[in-house]
N, C-alpha and C positions, 0 to 999 in steps of 0.2 A: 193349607195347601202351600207348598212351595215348589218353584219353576226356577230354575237355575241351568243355563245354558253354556256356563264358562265352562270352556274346553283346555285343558293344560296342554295340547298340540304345539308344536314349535312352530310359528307363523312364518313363512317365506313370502306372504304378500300382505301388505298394506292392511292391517286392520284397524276399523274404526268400532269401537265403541259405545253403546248408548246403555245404561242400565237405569232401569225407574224403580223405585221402590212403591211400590204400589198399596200398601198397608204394613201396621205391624209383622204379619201373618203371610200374607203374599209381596214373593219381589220375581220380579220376572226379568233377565239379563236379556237386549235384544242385538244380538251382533251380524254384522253385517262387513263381506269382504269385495270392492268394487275392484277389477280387472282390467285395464284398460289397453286395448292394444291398438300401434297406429304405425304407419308408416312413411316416410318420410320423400316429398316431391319437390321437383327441383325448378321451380319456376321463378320468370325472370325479372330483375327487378326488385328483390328481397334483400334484407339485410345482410353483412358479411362481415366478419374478421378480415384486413387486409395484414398479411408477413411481407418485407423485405430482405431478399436477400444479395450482396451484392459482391463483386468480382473486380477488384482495381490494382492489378500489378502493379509496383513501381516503374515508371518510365517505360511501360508496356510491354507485349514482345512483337517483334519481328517476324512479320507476314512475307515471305520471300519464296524465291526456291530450293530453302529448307524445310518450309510447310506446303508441301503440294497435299492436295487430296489422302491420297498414302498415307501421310505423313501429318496431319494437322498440329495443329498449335491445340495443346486438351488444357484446358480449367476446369476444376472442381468446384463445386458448392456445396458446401454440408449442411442442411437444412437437418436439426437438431427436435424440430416441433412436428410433431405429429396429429394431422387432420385429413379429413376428407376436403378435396380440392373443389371449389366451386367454379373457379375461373383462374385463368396463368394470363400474364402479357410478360414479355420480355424486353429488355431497354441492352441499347450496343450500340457501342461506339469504337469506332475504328476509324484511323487515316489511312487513304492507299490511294496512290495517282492514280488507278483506275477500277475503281469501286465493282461493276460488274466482277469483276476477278474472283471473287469473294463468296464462299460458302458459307454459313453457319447452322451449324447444327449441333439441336440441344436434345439430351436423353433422359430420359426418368430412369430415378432408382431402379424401377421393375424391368428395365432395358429400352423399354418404349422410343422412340427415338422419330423425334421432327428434323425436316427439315425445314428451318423458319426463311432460310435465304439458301435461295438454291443456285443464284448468281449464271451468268454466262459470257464466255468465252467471244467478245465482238469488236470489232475494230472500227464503231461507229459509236456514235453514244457517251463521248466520254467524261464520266464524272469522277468528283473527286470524293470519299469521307463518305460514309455510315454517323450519321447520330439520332437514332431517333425507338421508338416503343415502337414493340410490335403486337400488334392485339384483334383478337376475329371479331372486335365491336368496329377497327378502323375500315372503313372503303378507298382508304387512300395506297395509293399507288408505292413499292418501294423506290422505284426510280423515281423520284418526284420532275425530274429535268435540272435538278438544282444541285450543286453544290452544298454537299452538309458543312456546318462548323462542328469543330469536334469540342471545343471549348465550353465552359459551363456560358447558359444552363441546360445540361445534359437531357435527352431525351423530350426535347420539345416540340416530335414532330412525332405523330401515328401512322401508321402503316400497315394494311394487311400481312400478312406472313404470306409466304409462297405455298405452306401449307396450316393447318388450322391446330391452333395452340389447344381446341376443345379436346382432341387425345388423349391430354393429363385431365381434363373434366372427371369426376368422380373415382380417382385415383388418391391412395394417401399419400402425406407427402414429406414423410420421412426418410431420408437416408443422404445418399451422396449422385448429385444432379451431376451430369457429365456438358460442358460444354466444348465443342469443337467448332473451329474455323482454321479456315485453309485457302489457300490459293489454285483457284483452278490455273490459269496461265504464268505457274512460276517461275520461268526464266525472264519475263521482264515486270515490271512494275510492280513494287513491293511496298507495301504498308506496314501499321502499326495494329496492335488488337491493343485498344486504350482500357476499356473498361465491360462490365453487363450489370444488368439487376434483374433479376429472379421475382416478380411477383405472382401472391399466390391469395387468393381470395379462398375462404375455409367455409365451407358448408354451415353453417347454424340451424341445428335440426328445431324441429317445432316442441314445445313447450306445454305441456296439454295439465290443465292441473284440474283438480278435481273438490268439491264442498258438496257432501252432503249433510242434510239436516231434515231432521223432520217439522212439518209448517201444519200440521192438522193432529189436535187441535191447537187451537194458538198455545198453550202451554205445555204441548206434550213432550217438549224438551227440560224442562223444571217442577214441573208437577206428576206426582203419582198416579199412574194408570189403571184402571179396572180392567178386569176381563170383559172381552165382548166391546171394548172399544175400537173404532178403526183411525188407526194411525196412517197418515199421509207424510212420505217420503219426497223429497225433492232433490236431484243430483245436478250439480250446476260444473259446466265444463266451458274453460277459456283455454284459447292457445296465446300464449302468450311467448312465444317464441320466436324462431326467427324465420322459419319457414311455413309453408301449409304442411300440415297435418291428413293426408289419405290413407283411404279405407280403415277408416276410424269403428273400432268396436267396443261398447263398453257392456261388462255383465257384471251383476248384482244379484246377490244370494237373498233368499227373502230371511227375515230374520225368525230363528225358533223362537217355537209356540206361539206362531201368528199364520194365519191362511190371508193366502192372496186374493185380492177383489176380484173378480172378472170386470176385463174393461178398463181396468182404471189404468194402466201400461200405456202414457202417452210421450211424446217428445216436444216443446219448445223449441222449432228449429231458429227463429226469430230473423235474422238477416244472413244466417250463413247460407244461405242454399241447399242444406244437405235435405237429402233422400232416406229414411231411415226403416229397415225392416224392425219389425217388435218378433223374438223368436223367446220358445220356453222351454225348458229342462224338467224333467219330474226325475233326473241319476245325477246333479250337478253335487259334487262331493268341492268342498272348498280344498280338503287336503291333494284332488286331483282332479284337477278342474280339467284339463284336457281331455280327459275321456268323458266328459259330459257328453249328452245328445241333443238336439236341439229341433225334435219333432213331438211333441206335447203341444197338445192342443186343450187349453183351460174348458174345465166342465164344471159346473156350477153342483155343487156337493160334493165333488171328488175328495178321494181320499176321506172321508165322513165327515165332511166339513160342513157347515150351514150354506144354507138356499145364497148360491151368489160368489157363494166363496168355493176357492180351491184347493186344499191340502198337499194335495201332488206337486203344484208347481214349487221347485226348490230353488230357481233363478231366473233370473231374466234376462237375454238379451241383446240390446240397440245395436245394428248393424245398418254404417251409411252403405248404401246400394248405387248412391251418385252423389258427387263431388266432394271435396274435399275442405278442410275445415280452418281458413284464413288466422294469419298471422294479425290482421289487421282490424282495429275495432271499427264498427261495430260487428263485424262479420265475422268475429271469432271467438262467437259466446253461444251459449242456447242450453238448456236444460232438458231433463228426463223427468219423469214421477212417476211412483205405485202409489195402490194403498194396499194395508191387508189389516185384520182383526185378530185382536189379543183372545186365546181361546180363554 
């Protein structure tokens, strides 16, 4: 008797291999194609690529009433790397006898456009100098009552924005940033626009990697298998990435010329938390897995299988129904297993 399941198909996903030789006479190839789909959430606190980008005229320009509103004073920044934005803060530094005067406003490639310093027009209040980072972690005030120094070390003081830098949040961040600043009351008191920094923290999506192995029986990965043995499957899943990992789905094809156990479809959630539905396919085509179905209900002899086992079932699979699957160990591990029987 000979069982041979090698398929000469062009593989577009991930295949793992197992083949046993199981006698001179019978070799039985048992393949198997795991799926894994996950989506990516943004919670706070997580890991990040930090970019710097920065904007330092020589000897500054000329905040006057040449740059009224109308008219601002525009810097460019070319931001060359392309990511998804987790987080922006802005750093600026300017001299101007009287600071409220002073607007700055910064744009995204995509046009988006903050206003981080919305300034006003008052005849009380008066300070000197912008230096400091502006970022929606600060609760600090931009008028602080004080006098900035514009001198290094640059940007050592935090401050709310006037409006929330989170706008560029989940934005890419390629292209050409537009900065503008201007003078709302430009016929008297005129400043400098000394310098900016552009930062820009880059999403790190989650990492989700995958080992499976068969564990039943202890040598069923180096030793030859008989018919009518049941082979136990074990799929181990970490995220090791930089984010959590949601609505996490994994399926697995059962391998030819083996019927699936009834029952044996469990998950090791272990510390992550997840919620995991068990769902089955008796139409799961590996070449097109999208049009599977996923309302088969396992019946002990289906498809003319023996008492216990299923023929029908052609996949499996684990779908989290509640939360999401950490970045962070130990809460970013946990396992699946079947078993099924060599015909």
């Amino acid at each position: 008797m000979l069982v041979n399941r090698r398929q000469n198909r062009e593989k577009k996903l991930k295949t793992l291999l197992f083949e046993f030789s199981v006698s001179k006479n019978i070799r039985v190839c048992l393949k198997y194609v795991i799926i894994l789909v996950v989506s990516v959430l943004f919670p706070i606190g997580v890991s990040a690529q930090t970019f710097t980008y920065t904007d330092t005229p020589s000897g500054g320009i000329v905040i006057n009433g040449g740059t009224p509103c109308s008219n601002p004073v525009v810097r460019n920044l070319n931001v060359s790397d392309s990511f998804v934005i987790a987080d922006a803060r802005f750093g600026f530094n300017a001299s101007h006898s009287w600071r409220n005067d002073i607007r700055l406003i910064v744009q995204h490639p995509d046009g988006t456009r903050v206003t981080l310093i919305a300034g006003q027009v008052t005849f009380s209040n008066r300070k000197r100098n912008y230096d400091l980072e502006l970022t929606d972690a600060s609760t600090n005030p931009i008028d602080d009552g004080n006098n900035d120094n514009v001198n290094a070390p640059f940007y050592d003081r935090s401050a709310t924005p006037s409006n929330a830098l989170s706008a560029f949040d989940g934005k890419n961040s390629n292209g050409t940033w537009r900065i503008e600043v201007c003078d709302l009351y430009a016929p008297l008191d005129n400043g400098r626009y000394r310098r900016a920094r552009l930062t820009l923290d880059a999403v790190v999506p989650p990492s989700v990697g995958l080992v499976k192995t068969c564990i039943l029986p202890a040598n069923c990965s180096t030793t030859p298998q008989l018919p009518d043995t049941e082979l136990t499957y074990q799929i181990d899943f970490t995220n090791t990435g930089g984010r959590s990992a949601g609505s996490l789905v994994l399926v697995d094809s059962i391998p030819g010329e083996t019927d699936f156990k009834l029952g044996s479809a469990s998950v090791n959630t272990g510390s992550t938390g997840l919620t995991f539905v068990i769902e089955y396919s008796s139409d799961y085509d590996i070449g097109n897995p999208t049009a599977a179905t996923w309302n088969h209900i396992p019946a002990s002899g289906g498809g003319g299988a023996d008492t216990g086992f299923d023929r029908d079932v052609k996949a499996i699979r684990w779908r989290v129904t509640s939360g999401s699957l950490s970045q962070i160990a130990p809460n970013n591990t946990g396992s699946l297993s079947f078993a099924v029987k060599i015909r």
